[in-house]
C-alpha positions in Angstrom: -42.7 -13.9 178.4 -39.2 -13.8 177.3 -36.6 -16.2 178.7 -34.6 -14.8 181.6 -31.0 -16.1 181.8 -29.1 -15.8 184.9 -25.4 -16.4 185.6 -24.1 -18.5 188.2 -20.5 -17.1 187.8 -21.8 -13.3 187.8 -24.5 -13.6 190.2 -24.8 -9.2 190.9 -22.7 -8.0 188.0 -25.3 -5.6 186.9 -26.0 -4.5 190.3 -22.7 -4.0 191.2 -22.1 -2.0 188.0 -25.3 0.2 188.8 -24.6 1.2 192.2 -20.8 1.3 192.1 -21.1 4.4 191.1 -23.7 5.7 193.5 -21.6 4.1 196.7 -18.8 5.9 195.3 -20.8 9.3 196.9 -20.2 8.4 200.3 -16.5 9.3 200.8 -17.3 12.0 198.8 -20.0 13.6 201.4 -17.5 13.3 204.2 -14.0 14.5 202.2 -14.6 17.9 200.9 -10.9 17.9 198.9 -10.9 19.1 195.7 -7.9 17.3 194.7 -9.7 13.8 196.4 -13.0 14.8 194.9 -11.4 14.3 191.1 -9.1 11.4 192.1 -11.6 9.2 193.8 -14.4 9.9 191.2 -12.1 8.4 188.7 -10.9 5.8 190.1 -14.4 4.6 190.8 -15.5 5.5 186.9 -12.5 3.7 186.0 -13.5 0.9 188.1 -16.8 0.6 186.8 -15.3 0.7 183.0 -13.3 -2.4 183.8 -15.7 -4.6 185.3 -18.5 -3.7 182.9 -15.8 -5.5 180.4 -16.6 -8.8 181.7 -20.2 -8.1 180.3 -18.5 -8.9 177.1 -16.7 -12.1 177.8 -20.1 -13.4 179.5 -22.6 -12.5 176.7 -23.8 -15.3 174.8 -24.6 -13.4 170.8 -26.5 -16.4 170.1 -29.4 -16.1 172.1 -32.0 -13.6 172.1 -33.3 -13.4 175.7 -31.9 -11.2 178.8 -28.9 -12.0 180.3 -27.4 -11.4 183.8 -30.8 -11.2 185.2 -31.4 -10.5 189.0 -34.9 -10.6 189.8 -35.8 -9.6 194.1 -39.2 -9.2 195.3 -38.8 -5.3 196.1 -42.3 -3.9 197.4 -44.5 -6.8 197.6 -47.9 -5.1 197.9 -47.5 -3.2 194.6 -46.1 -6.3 193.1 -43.0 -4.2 192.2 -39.7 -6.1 191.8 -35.7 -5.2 191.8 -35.9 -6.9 188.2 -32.5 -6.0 185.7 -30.9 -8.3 182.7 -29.9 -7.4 179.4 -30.2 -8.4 175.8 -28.1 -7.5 172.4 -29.8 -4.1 172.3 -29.1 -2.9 175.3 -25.4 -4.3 176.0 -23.8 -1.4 173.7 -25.6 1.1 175.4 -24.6 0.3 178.7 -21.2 0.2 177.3 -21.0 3.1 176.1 -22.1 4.3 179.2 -19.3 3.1 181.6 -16.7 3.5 179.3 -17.6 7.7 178.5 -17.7 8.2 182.4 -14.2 8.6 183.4 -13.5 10.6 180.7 -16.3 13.0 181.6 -14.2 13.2 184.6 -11.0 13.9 183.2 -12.6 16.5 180.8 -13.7 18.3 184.3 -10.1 18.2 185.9 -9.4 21.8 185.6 -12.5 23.1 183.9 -14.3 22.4 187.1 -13.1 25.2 189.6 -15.9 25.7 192.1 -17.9 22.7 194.1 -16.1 20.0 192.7 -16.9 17.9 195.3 -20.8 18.0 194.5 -20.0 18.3 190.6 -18.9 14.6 191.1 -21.4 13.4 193.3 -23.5 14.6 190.4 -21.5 12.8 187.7 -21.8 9.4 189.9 -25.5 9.8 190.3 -26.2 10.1 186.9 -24.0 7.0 186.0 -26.3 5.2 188.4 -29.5 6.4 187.0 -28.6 5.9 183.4 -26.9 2.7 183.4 -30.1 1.6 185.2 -31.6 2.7 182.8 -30.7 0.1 180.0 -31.5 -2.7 181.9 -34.7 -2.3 183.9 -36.9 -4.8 183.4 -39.5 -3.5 185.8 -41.4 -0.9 184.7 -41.7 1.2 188.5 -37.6 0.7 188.5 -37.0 1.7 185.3 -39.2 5.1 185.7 -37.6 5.6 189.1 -34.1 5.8 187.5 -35.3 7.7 184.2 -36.5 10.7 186.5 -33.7 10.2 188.8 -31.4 11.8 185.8 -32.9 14.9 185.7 -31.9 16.3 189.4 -28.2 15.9 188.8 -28.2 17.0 185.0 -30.5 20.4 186.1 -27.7 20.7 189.2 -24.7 20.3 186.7 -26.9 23.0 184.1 -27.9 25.3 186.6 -25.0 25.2 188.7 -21.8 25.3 186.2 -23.3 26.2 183.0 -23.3 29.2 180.9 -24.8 32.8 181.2 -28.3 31.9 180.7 -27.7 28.3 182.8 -31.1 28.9 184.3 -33.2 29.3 181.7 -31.6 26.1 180.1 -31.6 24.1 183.0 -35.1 24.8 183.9 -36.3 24.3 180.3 -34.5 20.7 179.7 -36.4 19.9 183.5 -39.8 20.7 181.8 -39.7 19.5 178.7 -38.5 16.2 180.2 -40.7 15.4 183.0 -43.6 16.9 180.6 -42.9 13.4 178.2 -42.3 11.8 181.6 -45.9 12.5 182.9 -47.3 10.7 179.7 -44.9 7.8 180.4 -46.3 7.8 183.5 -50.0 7.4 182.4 -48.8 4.6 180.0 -46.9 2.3 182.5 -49.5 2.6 184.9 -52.4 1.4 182.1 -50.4 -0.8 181.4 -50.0 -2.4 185.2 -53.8 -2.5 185.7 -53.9 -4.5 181.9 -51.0 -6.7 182.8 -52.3 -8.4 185.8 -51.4 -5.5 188.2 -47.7 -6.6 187.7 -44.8 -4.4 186.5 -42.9 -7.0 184.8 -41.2 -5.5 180.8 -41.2 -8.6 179.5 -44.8 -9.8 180.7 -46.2 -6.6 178.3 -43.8 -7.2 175.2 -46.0 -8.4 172.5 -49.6 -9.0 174.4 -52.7 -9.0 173.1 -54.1 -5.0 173.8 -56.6 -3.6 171.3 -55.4 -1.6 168.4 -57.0 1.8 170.2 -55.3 0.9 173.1 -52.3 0.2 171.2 -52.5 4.1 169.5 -53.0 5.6 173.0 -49.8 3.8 174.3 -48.0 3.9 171.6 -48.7 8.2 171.6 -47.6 8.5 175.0 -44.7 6.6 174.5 -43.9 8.4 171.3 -43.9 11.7 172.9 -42.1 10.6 176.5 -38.8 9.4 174.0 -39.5 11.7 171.3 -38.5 14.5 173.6 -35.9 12.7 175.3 -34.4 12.1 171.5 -34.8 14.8 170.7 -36.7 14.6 167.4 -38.3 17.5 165.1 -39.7 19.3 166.6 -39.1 18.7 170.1 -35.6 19.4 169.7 -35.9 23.3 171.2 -34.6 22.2 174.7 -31.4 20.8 173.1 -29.6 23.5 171.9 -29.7 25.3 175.1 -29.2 22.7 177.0 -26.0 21.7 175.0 -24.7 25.2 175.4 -25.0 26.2 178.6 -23.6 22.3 180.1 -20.3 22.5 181.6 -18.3 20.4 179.0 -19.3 16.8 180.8 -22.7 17.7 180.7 -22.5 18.3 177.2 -20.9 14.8 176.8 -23.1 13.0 178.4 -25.8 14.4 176.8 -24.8 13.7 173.8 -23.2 10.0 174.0 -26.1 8.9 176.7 -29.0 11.0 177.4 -30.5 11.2 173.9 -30.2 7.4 173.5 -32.3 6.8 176.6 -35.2 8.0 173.5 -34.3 5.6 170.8 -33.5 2.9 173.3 -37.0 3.4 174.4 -38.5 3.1 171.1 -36.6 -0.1 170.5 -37.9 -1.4 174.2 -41.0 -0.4 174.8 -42.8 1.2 171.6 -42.2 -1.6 169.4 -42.9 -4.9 171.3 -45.6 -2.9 173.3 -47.6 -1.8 170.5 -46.5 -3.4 167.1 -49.5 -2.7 165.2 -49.3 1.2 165.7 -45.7 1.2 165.4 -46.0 0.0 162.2 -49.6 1.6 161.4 -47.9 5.4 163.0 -44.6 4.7 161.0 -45.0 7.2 158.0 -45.4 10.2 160.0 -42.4 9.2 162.2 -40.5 8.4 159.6 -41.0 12.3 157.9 -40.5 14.0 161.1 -37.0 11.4 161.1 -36.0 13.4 157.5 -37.3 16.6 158.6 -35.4 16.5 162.0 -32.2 15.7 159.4 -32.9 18.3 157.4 -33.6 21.2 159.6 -30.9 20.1 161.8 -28.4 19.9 159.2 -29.6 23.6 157.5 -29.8 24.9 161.3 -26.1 23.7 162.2 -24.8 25.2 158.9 -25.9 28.9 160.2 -24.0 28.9 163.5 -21.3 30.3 164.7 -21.2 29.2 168.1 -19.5 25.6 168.3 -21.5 24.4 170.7 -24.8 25.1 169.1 -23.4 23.6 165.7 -22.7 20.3 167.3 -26.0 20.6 169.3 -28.0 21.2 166.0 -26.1 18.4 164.3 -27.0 16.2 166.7 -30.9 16.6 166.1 -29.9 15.3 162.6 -28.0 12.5 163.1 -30.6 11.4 165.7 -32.8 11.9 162.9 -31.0 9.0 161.0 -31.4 6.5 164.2 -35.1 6.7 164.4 -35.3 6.5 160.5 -33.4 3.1 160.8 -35.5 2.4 163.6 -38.9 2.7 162.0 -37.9 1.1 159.1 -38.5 -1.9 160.1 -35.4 -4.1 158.7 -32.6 -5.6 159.9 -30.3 -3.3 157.9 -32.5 -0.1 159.2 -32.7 -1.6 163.1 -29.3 -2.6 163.4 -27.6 0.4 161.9 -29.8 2.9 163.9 -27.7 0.6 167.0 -24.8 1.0 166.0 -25.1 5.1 165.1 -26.1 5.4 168.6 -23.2 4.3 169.8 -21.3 6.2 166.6 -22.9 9.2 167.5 -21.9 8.8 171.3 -18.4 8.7 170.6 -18.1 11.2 167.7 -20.5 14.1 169.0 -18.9 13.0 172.8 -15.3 14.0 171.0 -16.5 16.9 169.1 -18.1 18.6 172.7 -14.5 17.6 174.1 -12.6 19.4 171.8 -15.1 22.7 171.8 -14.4 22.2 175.7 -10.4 22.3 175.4 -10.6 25.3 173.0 -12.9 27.0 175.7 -10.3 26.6 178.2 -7.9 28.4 176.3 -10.6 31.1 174.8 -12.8 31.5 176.8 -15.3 31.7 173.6 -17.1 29.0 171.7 -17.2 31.5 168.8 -15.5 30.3 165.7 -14.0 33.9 165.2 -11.9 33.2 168.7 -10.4 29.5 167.7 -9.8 30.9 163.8 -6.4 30.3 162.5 -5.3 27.7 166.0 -4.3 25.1 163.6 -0.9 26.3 163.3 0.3 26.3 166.9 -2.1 23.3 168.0 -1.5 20.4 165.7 -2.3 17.9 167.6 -5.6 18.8 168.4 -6.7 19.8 165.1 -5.3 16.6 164.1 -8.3 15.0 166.9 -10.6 17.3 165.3 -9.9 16.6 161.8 -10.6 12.9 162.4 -13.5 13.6 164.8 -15.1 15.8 161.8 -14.7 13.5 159.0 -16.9 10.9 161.2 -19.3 13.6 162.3 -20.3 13.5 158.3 -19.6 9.6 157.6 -16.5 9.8 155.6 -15.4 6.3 154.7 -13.3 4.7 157.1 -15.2 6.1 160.1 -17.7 5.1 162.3 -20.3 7.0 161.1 -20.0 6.0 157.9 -20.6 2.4 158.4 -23.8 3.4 160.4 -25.4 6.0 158.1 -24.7 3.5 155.3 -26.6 0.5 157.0 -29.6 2.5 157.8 -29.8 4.1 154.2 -29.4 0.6 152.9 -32.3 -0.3 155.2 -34.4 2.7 154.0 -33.9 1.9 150.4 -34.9 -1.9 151.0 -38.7 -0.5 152.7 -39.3 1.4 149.7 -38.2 -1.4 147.3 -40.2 -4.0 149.2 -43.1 -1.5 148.7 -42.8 -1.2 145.0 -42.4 2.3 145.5 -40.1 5.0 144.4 -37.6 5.5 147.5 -38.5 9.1 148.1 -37.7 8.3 152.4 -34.4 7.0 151.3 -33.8 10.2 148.8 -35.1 12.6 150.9 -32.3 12.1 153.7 -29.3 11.9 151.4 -28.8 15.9 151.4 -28.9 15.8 155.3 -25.3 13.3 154.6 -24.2 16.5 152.3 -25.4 19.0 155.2 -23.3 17.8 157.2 -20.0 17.7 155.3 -21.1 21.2 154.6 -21.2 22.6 158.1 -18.4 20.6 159.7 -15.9 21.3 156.6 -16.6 24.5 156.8 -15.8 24.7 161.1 -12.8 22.9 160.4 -11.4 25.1 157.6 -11.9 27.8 159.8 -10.4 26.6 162.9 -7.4 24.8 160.9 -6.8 27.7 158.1 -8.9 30.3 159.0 -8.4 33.5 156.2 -6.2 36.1 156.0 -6.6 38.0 159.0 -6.7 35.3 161.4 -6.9 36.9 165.5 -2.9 36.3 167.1 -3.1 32.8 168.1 0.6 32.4 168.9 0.1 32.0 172.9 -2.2 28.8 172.2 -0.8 26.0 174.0 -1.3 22.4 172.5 -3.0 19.0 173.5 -1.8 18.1 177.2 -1.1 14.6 177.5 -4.0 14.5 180.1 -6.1 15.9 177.4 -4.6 13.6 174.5 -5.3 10.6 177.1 -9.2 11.7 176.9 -9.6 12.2 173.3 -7.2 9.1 172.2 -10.0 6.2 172.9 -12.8 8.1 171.3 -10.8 8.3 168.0 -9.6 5.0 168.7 -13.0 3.5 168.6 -13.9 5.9 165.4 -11.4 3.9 163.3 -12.3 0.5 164.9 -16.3 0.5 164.0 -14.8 2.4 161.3 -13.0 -0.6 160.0 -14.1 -3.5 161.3 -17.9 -3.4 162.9 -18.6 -6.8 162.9 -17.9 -7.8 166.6 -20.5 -4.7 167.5 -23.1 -6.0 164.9 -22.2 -9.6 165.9 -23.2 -8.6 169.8 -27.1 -7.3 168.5 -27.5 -9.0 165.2 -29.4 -11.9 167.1 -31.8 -10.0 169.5 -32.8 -7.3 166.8 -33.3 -10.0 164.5 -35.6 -12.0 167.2 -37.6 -8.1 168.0 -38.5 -7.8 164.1 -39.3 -11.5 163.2 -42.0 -11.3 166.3 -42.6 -7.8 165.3 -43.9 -8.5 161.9 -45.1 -11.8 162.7 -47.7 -10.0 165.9 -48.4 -7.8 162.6 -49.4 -10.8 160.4 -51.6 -12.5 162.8 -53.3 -9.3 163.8 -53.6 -8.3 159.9 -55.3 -11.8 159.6 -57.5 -11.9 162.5 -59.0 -8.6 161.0 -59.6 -9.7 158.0 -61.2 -13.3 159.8 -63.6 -10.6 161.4 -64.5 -8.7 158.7 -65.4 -12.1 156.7 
């Protein structure tokens, strides 16, 4: 069992960061203002973003155990506990979280016209499920709050989305609560196996047979798979992506999909070592195919939404690459381009969202020739392109760089010839490709560009959402180290135990077979 630290001088931070958000609904059922419904659900965001700050200044990067634990005896006959803390894997992540939130809210200000009261009790129940999320340490909380996302993102698909809202809506609810179901099966096998307890921690690295190990390790697979999404579970994604009202696309894009790869990283790997690393070559393939056909796919659209949407199935390829390569390079990179892709992709479904407003089209055709009356947002977009593709100096290069590095080292170590590492380099060039050529279009366009005269530039409300996203692009971009720093010590301390578990299970094996 892993060491749980607690805090004297931040006794409930966690707590009061989780449910913040979800007390924050209470005026909201008894005020139906549209004007109070906006205001008050960013003040409270905002509120959340500043506390979760002290996180930082509390964290100890030296240790590898959870931190800012609260453990409660919750239903004592099921032995389930209130039981939350978290380590350098899961800090960022919950980050990223509070800090996208308010701006979700200001990208709704005027683009949300009808129910905007519920559309932000929506927004503040999801914060509460997903920052919950990251730091469940028992397993009946933490499934609680992972099926506790889907109502409000179904309500904020089916209710404010696109023409075909339904189908989309209803289609991202089956295909999650499908991997869900499996989930389900898993944690409960692994409750009857564990002592009848709950407890995350308690099941991280215990002795379960290999089968036992393959069965889990399959059901967890698929659950996060989906939720990634990864080749080829991705076909809930696009729609989902295009119908969402422009927060909705946001936040699933900078949170949702990482609630997969985080799971991987928490579950799949200290669970079942020996079939994460037996199952890796398959997962590692579907990794490049995911960045392949998403990359190809994304290059064929014309839709802005669905390009981003199908780029995003290929950059998530590259995080479960690093992932299930096995190295610190590989493990820490896939980290930190799931934060890189939260605030790039979060920027790039922004800006589609502020040339909506104007167009009332996501087609490339209708935002053709803007950049000539709207500099300063194709100035935001410029910048937010050249990171979706990891141009040097941006986030996403430093990321995609790490976990290349990381894939190179496996097949080196191997003695073989990189073909993993090889294989996902034209995914990098895919993706120049396809977000070159949306910015030449939007910026230049041709020669008979549609009159885009009566385009009205960046707002400063709308400047004031997209300036920390691009602010944080040149900041990983430049200087990573205080974000590798924060998980260097907890993903080193998951693969030394991982390989290590391997080791002795390799040589009790070989003990029997003597």
């Amino acid at each position: 069992m892993d060491q749980l630290l607690t805090y004297p001088e931040f006794p409930h931070l966690l707590s009061i960061l989780i449910f913040l958000p979800l007390a924050g609904v209470v005026p909201l059922l008894f005020i139906n203002n549209d004007a109070f419904s906006r205001n008050f659900a960013l003040v409270v965001t905002a509120i959340v973003a500043i506390i979760s700050l002290r996180l930082v200044t509390g964290f100890d990067t030296t240790i590898p155990h959870f931190q800012f634990v609260e453990d409660h005896t919750w239903i004592e006959s099921l032995n389930i506990r209130y039981t939350v803390g978290m380590d350098g894997i899961s800090i960022l992540l919950f980050l990223l979280t509070t800090l996208i939130m308010p701006f979700c809210v200001l990208a709704s200000w005027t683009y949300i016209k009808t129910r905007v009261r519920t559309f932000m009790i929506c927004l503040l129940i999801m914060e509460t499920s997903m920052l919950g999320v990251f730091v469940a340490l028992d397993f009946v909380l933490f499934y609680i709050l992972w099926e506790a996302m889907l109502i409000p993102m179904y309500l904020l698909i089916g209710i404010w989305g696109g023409p075909r809202k339904i189908y989309a809506s209803v289609k991202f609810f089956l295909y999650t609560l499908a991997g869900s179901v499996l989930l389900l099966v898993a944690i409960i096998w692994l409750y009857r196996h564990n002592g009848f307890s709950f407890h995350i921690p308690d099941m991280m690295w215990a002795d379960y047979s290999f089968t036992a190990q393959i069965l889990l390790f399959v059901a967890f697979f698929l659950a996060f798979a989906i939720k990634v999404p990864m080749f080829p579970f991705h076909t809930w994604l696009p729609a989902a992506h295009v119908e969402a009202p422009t927060a909705g696309s946001v936040i699933l894009a900078s949170v949702l999909l990482k609630m997969g790869t985080y799971g991987f990283l928490r579950f799949a790997l200290p669970i079942t070592p020996d079939a994460a690393i037996y199952l890796a070559q398959p997962v590692l393939w579907l990794s490049i195919a995911g960045i392949i056909y998403g990359g190809l796919t994304a290059l064929a659209q014309q839709d802005m939404k669905k390009l981003i949407a199908y780029s995003s199935v290929g950059h998530m390829g590259f995080v479960t690459l690093g992932i299930f390569v096995f190295n610190l390079q590989g493990v820490e990179g896939a980290i930190l381009q799931m934060i890189n892709h939260g605030v790039t992709t979060g920027a790039l479904f922004l800006c589609v969202g502020m040339i909506y407003e104007r167009t009332h089209s996501r087609d490339l055709l209708s935002a053709t020739g803007v950049g000539k009356y709207m500099p300063v947002f194709v100035t935001f977009l410029a910048f937010f392109s050249l990171s979706s593709f990891g141009f040097p100096g941006t986030n996403s290069f430093v990321g995609e760089f790490m976990i290349l590095a990381g894939t190179f080292q496996l097949d080196t170590a191997q003695g073989k010839f990189p073909y993993l590492a090889l294989a996902a380099i034209p995914g990098a060039i895919l993706a120049a490709a396809y977000m070159l050529r949306m910015l030449q279009k939007v910026v230049w366009g041709g020669t008979d560009n549609p009159d885009q005269s009566w385009q009205k530039d960046l707002n400063i409300r709308e400047i004031i959402t997209l300036a920390p996203f691009l602010f944080f692009v040149f900041w990983i971009g430049l200087d990573a180290k205080i974000f590798i720093n924060m998980m260097h010590t907890s993903v080193a301390a998951l693969l030394d135990k991982l390989h290590s578990h391997h080791h002795q299970a390799l040589a009790a094996a070989d003990l029997i077979l003597r």
